[in-house]
N, C-alpha and C positions, 0 to 999 in steps of 0.2 A: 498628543498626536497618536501612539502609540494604542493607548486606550480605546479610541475612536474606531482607528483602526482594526483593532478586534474586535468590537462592536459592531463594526462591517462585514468582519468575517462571517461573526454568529451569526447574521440574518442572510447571509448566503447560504449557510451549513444548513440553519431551519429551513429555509425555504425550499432547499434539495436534501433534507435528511432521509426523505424515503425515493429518492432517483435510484435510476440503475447503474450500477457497476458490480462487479463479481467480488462479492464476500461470504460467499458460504450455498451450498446446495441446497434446493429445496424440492422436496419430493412430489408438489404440483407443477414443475418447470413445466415448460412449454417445450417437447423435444424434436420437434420438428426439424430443427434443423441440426440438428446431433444424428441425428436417424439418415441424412446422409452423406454422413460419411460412411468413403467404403473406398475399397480398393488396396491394392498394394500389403493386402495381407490386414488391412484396419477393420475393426470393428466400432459402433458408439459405446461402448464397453470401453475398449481399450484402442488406444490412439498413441504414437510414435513417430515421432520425428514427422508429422502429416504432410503433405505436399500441397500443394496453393487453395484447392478447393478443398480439401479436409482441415485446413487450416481457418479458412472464411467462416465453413459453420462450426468448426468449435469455438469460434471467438464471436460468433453470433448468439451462440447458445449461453456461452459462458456470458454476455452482456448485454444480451438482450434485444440485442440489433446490430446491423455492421456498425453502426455510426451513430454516436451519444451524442448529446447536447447538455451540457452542463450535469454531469454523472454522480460520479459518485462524490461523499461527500462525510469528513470524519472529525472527530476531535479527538487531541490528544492531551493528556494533563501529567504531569512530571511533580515532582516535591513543591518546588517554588516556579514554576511556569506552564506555561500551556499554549496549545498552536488547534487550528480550525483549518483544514482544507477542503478544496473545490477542486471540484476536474471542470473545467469550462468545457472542454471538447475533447472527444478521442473517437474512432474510426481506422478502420483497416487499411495497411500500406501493404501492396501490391499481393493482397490476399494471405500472404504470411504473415504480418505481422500487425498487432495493434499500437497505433501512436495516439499517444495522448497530450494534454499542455492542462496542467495544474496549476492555481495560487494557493500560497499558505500566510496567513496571518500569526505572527508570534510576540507573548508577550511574559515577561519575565518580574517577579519581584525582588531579586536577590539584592544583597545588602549594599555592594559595591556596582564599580563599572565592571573593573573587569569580571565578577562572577558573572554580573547577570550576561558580560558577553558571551562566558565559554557557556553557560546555561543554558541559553538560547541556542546557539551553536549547535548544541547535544541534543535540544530537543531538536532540531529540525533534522539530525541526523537518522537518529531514532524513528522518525515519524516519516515525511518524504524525501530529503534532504534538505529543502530552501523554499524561500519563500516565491521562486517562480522556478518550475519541474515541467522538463519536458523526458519521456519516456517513449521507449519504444520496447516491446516485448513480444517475444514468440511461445508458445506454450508446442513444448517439445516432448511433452509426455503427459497423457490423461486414463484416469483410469474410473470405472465406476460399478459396483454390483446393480443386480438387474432391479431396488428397489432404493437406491441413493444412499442405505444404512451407510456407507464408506466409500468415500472416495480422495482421491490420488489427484493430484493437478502440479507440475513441474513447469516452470517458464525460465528461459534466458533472457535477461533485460541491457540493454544501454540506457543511460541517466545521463542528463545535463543539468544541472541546476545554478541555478543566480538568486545570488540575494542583495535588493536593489535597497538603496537606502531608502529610496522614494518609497517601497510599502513598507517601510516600519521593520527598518532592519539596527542593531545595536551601535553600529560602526557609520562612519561616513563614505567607506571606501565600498566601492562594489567587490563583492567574492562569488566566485566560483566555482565549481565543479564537474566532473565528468566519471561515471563508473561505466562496470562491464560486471555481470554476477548475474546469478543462478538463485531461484525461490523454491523450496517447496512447500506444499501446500495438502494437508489431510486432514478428515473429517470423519467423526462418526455417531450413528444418531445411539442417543439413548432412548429409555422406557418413556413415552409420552405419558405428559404428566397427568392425564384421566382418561378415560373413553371415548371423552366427549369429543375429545381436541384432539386434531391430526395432526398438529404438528408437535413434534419431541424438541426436544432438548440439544441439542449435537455441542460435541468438545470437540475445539481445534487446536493442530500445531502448526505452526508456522515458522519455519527457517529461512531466513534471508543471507546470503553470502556477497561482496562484493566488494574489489579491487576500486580502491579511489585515488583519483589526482585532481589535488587542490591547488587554486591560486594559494601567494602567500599570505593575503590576507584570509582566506579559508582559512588556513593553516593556524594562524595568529589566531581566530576567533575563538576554535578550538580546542587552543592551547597543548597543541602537539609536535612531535620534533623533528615530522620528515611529512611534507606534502603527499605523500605518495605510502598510502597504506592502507591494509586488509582490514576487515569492517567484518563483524556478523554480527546476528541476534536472531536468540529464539523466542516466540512466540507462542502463549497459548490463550484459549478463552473461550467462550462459549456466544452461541447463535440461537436464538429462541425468536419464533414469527421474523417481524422487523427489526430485531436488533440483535445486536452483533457488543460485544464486550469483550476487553482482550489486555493481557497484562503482557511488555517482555521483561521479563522474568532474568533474561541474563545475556550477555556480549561478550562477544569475544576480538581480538583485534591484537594487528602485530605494534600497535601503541599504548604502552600501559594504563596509560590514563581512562584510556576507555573503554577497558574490561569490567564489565560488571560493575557499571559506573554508578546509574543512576534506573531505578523502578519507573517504566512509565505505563499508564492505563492509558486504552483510546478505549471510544464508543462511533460504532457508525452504522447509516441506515441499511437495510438489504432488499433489494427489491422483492 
């Protein structure tokens, strides 16, 4: 079942590997609507704390439109498992903010039950939380020089996540989750690799922060000792044309076990 089921995933993945959703800048954007933003001391430079309408087009700009239709689109691979996600939809709540609703497909080889539970578990953490993600985020601070060489992107996010048995979850019991956390987000282009080609190279980092509270079976999958605990991971990797490559590299968290637990790579498309 399981198998199937991530064989489901992949042909949603491929079929939106090159959809839009915000994973890295590129120096032929479309800036239209970054151009205006203004007021309140804002530049399309630099942007803080923006207010409803400097908010709409940086989240236009940053995705491409107020309102996705089956968006962005990633996979992620771990030691012994791996997970495929989809944005089905996301679009702008009341001008500040973007909502999103995600599915993820996961599937684990590990040797036992319980590894492959807490494995799965990790990966889904690592990667969006679960296998059904709903998101809401504000991007509260943007920065960018006048030719994309680098640039700045800070958002504050709410998370909900559930993991339903029905798609292919380790457990029979439904879990779930709720966070509140802080991303950032920087980019910078290197030497393009000939003349020919305009487009470079660019290396990212990516910081992810975020306070979580788990049901108990959450808690159980993950194999940790207090529903209720701080979560990071950093991020880094590189974006060339349409693709996007990215290793976290390390975590950090007020539960030991998932400190610098486990190396996982994603790959995903970029408009």
């Amino acid at each position: 079942m399981k198998t199937r089921l991530l064989i489901v995933g992949t042909l949603l993945f491929t079929v939106q590997f090159f959809g839009q959703g915000f994973s890295g800048f590129r120096v032929d954007k479309d800036t239209t609507d970054l151009a205006k933003i203004s007021g309140n001391g804002q530049s399309p430079n630099f942007v803080i704390f923006p207010n409803a309408n400097n908010s709409l087009n940086l989240l236009k700009f940053l995705y491409g439109s107020q309102n996705n239709f089956l968006g962005q689109a990633g996979v992620t691979l771990g030691s012994n498992s791996g997970a495929v996600y989809t944005e089905l939809g996301g679009g702008s709540f009341l001008k500040l903010f973007r909502l999103s609703l995600g599915v993820m497909v996961s599937n684990t080889n590990a040797d036992t039950t319980e590894e492959e539970q807490v494995t799965e578990a990790y990966q889904k953490l690592v990667s969006y939380g679960g296998n059904t993600v709903l998101n809401i985020e504000y991007p509260w601070l943007f920065y960018k020089n006048d030719n994309y060489n680098f640039n700045l992107l800070s958002r504050f996010f709410l998370k909900g996540t559930a993991d339903l048995p029905a798609m292919g979850s380790t457990t029979d019991d439904w879990a779930g989750s709720g966070s509140v956390g802080m991303n950032f987000y920087i980019d910078a282009e290197t030497i393009p690799l000939s003349s020919a080609d305009k487009d470079a190279i660019k290396i990212f980092f990516d910081s992810n922060t975020s306070y979580i509270i788990g049901t108990d079976v959450y808690q159980k999958n993950l194999g940790i000792n207090d529903s209720k605990f701080l979560f990071g991971q950093l991020t880094a990797g590189l974006v060339y044309k349409s693709l996007k490559i990215s290793f976290v590299f390390a975590t950090f968290s007020s539960e030991p076990s998932l400190r610098n637990n486990k190396t996982v790579a994603g790959i995903q498309g970029v408009r």
